[in-house]
C-alpha positions in Angstrom: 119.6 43.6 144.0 121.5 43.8 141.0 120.1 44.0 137.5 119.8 40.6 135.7 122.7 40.3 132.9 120.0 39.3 130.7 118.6 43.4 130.9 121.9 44.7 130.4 122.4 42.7 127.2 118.9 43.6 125.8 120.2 47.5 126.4 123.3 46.5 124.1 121.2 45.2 121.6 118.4 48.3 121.6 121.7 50.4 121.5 123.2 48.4 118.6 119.8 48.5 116.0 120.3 52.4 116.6 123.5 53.0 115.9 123.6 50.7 113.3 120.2 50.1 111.6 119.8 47.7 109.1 119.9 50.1 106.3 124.2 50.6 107.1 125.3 46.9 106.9 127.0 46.7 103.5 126.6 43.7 101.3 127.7 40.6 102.7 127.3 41.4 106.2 124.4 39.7 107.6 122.5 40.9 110.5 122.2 38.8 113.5 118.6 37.5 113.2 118.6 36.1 117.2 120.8 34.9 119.7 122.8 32.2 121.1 121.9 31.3 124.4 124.9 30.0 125.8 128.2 31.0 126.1 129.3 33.0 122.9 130.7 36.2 122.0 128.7 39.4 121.6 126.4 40.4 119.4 126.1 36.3 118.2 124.9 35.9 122.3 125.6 38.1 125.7 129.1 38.5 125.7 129.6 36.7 128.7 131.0 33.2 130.1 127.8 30.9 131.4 129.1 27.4 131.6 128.5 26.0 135.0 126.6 29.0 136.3 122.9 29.2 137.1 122.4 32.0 134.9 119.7 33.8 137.7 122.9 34.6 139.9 125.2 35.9 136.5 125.6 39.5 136.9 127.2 41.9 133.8 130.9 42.4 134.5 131.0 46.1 135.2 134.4 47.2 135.2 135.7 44.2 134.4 137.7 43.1 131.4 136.9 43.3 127.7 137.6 41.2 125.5 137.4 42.5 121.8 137.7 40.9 118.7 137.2 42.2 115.0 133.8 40.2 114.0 131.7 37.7 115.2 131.3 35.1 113.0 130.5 33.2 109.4 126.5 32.8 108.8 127.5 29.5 108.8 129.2 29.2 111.8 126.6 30.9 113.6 124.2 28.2 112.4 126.3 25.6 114.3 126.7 27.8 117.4 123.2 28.0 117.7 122.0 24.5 117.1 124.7 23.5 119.6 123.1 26.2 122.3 127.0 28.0 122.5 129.7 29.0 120.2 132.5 25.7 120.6 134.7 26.3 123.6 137.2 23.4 122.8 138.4 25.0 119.2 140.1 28.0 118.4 139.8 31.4 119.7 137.5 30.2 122.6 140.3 27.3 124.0 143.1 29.9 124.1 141.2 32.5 125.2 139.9 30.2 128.4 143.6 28.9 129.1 145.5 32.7 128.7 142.7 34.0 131.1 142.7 31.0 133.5 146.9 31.3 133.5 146.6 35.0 134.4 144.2 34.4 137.1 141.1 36.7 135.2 138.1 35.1 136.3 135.7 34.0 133.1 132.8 35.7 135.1 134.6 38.8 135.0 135.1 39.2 131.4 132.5 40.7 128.5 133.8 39.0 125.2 133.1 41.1 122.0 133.7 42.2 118.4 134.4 46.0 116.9 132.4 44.8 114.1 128.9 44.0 114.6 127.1 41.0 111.9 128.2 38.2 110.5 129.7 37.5 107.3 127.6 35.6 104.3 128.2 31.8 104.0 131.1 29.9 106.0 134.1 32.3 105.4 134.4 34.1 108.5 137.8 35.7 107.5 136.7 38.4 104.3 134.9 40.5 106.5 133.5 43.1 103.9 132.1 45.6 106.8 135.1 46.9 107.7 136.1 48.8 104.4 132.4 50.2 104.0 133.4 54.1 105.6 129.7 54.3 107.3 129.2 50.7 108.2 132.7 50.9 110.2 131.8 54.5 111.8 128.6 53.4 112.9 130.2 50.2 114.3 133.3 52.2 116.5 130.6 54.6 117.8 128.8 51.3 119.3 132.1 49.9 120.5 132.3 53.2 122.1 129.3 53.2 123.5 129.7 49.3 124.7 133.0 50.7 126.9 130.9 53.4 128.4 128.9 50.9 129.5 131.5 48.4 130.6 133.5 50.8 131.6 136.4 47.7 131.6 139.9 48.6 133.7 141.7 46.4 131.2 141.2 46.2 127.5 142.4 42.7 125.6 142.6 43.0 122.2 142.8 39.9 119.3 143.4 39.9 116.2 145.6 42.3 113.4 142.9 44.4 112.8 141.7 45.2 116.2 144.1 48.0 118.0 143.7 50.3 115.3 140.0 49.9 115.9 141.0 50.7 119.2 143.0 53.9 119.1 140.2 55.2 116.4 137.9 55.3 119.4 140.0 56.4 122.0 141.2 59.2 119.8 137.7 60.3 119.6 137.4 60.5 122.6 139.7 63.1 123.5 
């Protein structure tokens, strides 16, 4: 029987507080004090697609595709995530996300949806993402994206954003 998703995710987030304790987010980035239940992009919630699944019968998309963005999220914004039990799928990254994936026949339930950067940012201003200029915040960050592919182990990579390939080739490169 396959492990529950819910396991795998708890793994992520043991693996995350050790590779980047409290003590390494800079100022301004917030860590993220519990989760979304629904649908919403990881570390805000599981990573994964749940709308109109019983969640029992989800299983973690090994091998399938990630989906990495730069950061999760505004404290703000993760407020209203959370009182509305899912990040909103009609708005934004979320609606363009679902209709590119549906038009290039990637199944939702295949996908793990996450950020390079881990936190959220203080207040409602989700675009002046302070971690990523903090030199030990943003090392501690790629080594837990790298460790998030070695557990994925995805066969296709999608990246969003500006900021994300370089993030990218930073870990690949480190790899080698």
């Amino acid at each position: 029987m396959p492990t529950p998703f819910i396991e795998i995710v708890d793994r992520l987030f043991t693996k995350m507080d050790k590779l980047i304790p409290a003590a390494l987010y800079p100022d301004h980035v917030l860590q993220i004090p519990r989760r979304i239940n629904g649908t919403a992009f990881f570390p805000g919630g599981s990573g994964l697609y749940l709308e109109e699944r019983d969640q029992s019968t989800v299983e973690f998309p090994f091998g399938g595709v990630m989906l990495l963005s730069h950061n999760f999220d505004s404290e703000s914004g993760f407020q209203n995530s959370l009182q509305r039990g899912k990040e909103k799928l009609t708005s934004g990254t979320w609606r363009s996300l679902i209709g590119l994936l549906e038009a290039a026949d990637v199944p939702l339930k295949d996908c793990f949806f996450t950020n390079a950067f881990m936190g959220l940012c203080e207040g409602s201003n989700s675009f002046d993402y302070r971690g990523r200029d903090d030199k030990r915040f943003r090392t501690a960050c790629l080594r837990f994206l790298k460790a998030q592919m070695e557990l994925q182990r995805p066969r296709l990579i999608v990246t969003l954003g500006l900021h994300v390939p370089p993030l990218l080739a930073t870990v690949a490169n480190a790899s080698h």
